[in-house]
N, C-alpha and C positions, 0 to 999 in steps of 0.2 A: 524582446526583453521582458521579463516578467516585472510585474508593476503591480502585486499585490499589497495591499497593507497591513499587518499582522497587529491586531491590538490586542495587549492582553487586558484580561476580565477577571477582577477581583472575586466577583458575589452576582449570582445571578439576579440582583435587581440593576446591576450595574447593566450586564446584557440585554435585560429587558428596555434599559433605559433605548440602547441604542438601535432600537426595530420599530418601524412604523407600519401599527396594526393595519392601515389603508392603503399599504403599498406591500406589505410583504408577506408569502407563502410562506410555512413551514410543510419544508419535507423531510419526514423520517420512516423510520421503520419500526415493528411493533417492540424492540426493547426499547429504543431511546424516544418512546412515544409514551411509556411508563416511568421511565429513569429519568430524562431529560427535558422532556419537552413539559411535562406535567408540572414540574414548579415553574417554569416559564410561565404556562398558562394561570398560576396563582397570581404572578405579578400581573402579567396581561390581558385578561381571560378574552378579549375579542379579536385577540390574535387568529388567524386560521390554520389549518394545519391537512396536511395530508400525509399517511401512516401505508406500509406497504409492507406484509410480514416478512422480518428477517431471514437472512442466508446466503449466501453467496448464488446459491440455484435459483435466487428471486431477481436476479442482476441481467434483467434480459428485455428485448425491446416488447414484449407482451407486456412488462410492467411496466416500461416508458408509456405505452399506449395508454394503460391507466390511467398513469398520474396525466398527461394531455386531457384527456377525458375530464377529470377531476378540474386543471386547472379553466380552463375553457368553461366547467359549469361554477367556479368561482367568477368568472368574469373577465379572470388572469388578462394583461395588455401590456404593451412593450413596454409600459415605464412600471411593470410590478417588477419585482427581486422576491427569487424562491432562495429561501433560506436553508440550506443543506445541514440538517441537524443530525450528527450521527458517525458509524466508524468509515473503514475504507469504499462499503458498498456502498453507501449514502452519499458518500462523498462523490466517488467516481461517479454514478448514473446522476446525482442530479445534478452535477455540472456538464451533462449531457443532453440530458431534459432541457436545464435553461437554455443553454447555447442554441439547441433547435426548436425551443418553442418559440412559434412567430418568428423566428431568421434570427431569434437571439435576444436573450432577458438579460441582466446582470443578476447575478447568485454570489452569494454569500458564504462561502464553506466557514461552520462549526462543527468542526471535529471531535468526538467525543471519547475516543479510545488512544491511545498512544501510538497505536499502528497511524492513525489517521491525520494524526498531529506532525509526525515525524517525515508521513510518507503522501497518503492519496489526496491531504489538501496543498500541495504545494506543488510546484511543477509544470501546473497545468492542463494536463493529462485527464482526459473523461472519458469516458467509454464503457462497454456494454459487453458484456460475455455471449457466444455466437456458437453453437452446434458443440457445445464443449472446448470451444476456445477462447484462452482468457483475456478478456478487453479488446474482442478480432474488431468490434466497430467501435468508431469515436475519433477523436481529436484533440487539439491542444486547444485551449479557450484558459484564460486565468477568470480565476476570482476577482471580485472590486476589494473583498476583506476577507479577513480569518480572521476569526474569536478565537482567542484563545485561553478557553477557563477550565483551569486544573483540577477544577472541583466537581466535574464529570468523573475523572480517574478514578475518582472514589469508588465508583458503581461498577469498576472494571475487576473480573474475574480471572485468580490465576493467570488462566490461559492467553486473556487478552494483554496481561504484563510482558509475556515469552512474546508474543506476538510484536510489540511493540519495542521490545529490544532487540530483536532481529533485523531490523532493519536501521537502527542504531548504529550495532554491532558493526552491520556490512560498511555504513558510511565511514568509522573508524576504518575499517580494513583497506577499502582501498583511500581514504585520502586521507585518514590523521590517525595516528597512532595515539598520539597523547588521548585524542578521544574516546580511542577503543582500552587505553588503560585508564582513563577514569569512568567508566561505565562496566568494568567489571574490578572496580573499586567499591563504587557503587551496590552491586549486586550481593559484595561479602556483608556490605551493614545493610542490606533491606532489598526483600524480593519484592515486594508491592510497594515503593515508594521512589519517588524522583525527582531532583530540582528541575525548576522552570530553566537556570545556566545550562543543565545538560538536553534539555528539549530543545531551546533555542540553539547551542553549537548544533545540533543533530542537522536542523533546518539549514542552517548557513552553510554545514557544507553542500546541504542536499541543492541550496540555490547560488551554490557559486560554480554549478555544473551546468543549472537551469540557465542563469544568467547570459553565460557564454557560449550553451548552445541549446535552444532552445525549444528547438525542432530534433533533436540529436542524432546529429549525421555525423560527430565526432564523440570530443570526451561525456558528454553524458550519460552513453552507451556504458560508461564507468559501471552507474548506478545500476546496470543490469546484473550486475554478479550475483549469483544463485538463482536465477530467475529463469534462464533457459533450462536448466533441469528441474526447478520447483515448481514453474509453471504447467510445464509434462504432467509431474505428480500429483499437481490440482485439477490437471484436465481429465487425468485418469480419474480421479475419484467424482467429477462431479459427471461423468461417462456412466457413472454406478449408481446415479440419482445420490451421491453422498455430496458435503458441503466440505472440504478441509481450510481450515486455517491458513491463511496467505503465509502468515506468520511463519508460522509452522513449518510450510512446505519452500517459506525459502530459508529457513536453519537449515534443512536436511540437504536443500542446494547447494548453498556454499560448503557444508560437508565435503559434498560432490566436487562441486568445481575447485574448492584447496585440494583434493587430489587431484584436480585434473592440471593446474597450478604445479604440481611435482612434477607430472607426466612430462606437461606438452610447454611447460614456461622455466623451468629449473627453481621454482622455490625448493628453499631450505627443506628438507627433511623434519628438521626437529620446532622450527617455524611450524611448519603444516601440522604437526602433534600438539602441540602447543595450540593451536585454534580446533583440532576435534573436541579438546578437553573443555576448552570453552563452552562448544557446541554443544556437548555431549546431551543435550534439555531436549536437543529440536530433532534428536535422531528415534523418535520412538514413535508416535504417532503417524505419521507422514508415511514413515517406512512401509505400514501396513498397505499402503496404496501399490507398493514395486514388486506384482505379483509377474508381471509381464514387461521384460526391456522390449519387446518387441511393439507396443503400445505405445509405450513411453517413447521410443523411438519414433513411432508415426507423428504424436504431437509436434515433437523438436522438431522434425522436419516440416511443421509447417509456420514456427514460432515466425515471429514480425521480424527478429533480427537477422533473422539470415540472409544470406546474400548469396547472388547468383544459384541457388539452388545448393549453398553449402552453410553449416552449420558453425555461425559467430559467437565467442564467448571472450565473457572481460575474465581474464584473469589474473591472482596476486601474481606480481616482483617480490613483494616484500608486506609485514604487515605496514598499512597504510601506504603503499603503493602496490597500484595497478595497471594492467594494459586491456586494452581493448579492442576487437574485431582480431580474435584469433581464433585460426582457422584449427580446427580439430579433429580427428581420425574417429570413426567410429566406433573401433574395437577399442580405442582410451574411453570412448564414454563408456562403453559399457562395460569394463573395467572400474570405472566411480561409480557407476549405478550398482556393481555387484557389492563395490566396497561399504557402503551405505546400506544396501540389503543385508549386509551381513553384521552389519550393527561393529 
């Protein structure tokens, strides 16, 4: 059962109040080592820190070795706490880092972008990207806390807003509709802006899945939608030495899998048009990567969720509901994969 504590954070001397420079690491990466960690260290300055340059292509156990390296010539010992300062790849690798360094530190996740808020600090979930596969090593391990100070968002670009309402979006889809209609209520008064009410519902649904299974051998498997074909699409691009937006490549997912939702589960028709038009943000970028179903294809068949050697997807019933561990034809996928190619 996850047993995280979520405190939120007015002003970052509020935040600085609650780290003790004799016991805790900061881990980040070179944006939120400029953007976030740098007024930290004005409150703090004897805080320490270690910095690893951004990108989803830097989420790999050569840079775990690092920051080991790193923490080992801090001194680092089982009663320090590395403080995970940053968005989803900070989040995930250093609650991987803690979890194996010395057989297990306690870590801290401060998430600093809305993806990371919504989605890679909660759950559990750590892990490490592997020969182009995304998150192949890690495990569940929680955090002791999450910070949660909205005054990072500030520093978020565009891109990391779509990114962090995609996985919003998904949580409305399949388990609350009222949420997925007040988040694109939301979006008509203000693309860069968002209450702390619609981050915390995002959370709640996201930990009332965690809650009850934990390990996800059943309904958690929920929160896979878009994932098994977005995943493919980020495997493909970072195959090409490029970086794509998690975000990003699960908007163009769920694309996907609401048709695959028509196909293979009987959603509505005019339902499933009704969530392209939604989408329609996350279908441009991502798409550049589906130059080959045949690639994309290889990934799927090797994603975490599949089973017996066939390929498992959650998909809609309806908006805010969904089903999960269904079984799919492959000429359906690649029927969604062309439907998304073709914009």
């Amino acid at each position: 059962m996850i047993n995280t504590e979520i405190i939120p954070v007015n002003h970052i001397r509020d935040f600085a109040d609650l780290l003790d420079p004799g016991r805790d690491i900061i881990l980040c990466d070179s944006n939120t080592a400029e953007h976030c960690v740098a007024p930290l260290l004005k409150e703090v300055p004897q805080l320490r820190y270690i910095s690893f340059e951004a990108g989803e292509q830097n989420k790999t156990l050569k840079t775990c070795e690092e920051v080991y390296s790193k923490l080992i010539a801090f001194g680092a010992d089982r009663t320090s706490r590395l403080i995970c300062v940053g968005g989803g790849v900070v989040c995930d690798m250093g609650a991987f880092i803690a979890s194996t360094y010395m057989r297990g530190i306690d870590f801290i996740s401060v998430p600093t972008s809305l993806l990371a808020m919504v989605d890679a600090a909660i759950g559990g979930k750590c892990g490490v990207d592997f020969m182009d596969y995304k998150n192949y090593i890690g495990f569940i391990n929680n955090n002791v806390h999450l910070f949660l100070y909205l005054g990072f968002l500030s520093t978020l670009p565009q891109r990391e807003w779509l990114n962090g309402r995609a996985e919003m979006l998904k949580h409305g889809l399949i388990a609350s509709k009222s949420h997925y209609i007040s988040l694109l209520e939301n979006l008509k008064i203000a693309e860069n802006k968002i209450s702390l009410q619609l981050i915390t519902d995002s959370i709640e649904i996201k930990n009332s899945f965690v809650v009850n299974d934990p390990y996800e051998r059943g309904e958690r498997k929920k929160l896979n939608f878009g994932h098994t074909i977005g995943h493919a699409i980020e495997s493909a691009a970072l195959a090409e030495g490029k970086a794509l937006d998690h975000g990003l490549a699960v908007g163009v997912g769920m694309i996907a899998e609401t048709y695959l939702s028509v196909l293979s589960n009987n959603l509505d028709k005019d339902i499933a048009n009704s969530i392209y038009l939604n989408l329609e943000n996350y279908n441009s970028e991502a798409v550049s990567q589906i130059s080959d179903f045949n690639t994309l294809w290889t990934f799927m068949q090797k994603d975490k969720k599949n089973r017996n050697g066939k390929l498992m997807f959650t998909l809609l019933n309806d908006i805010g509901s969904a089903k999960h561990n269904c079984e799919v034809e492959e000429e359906q996928i690649r029927r969604a994969v062309e439907f998304i190619a073709n914009g």
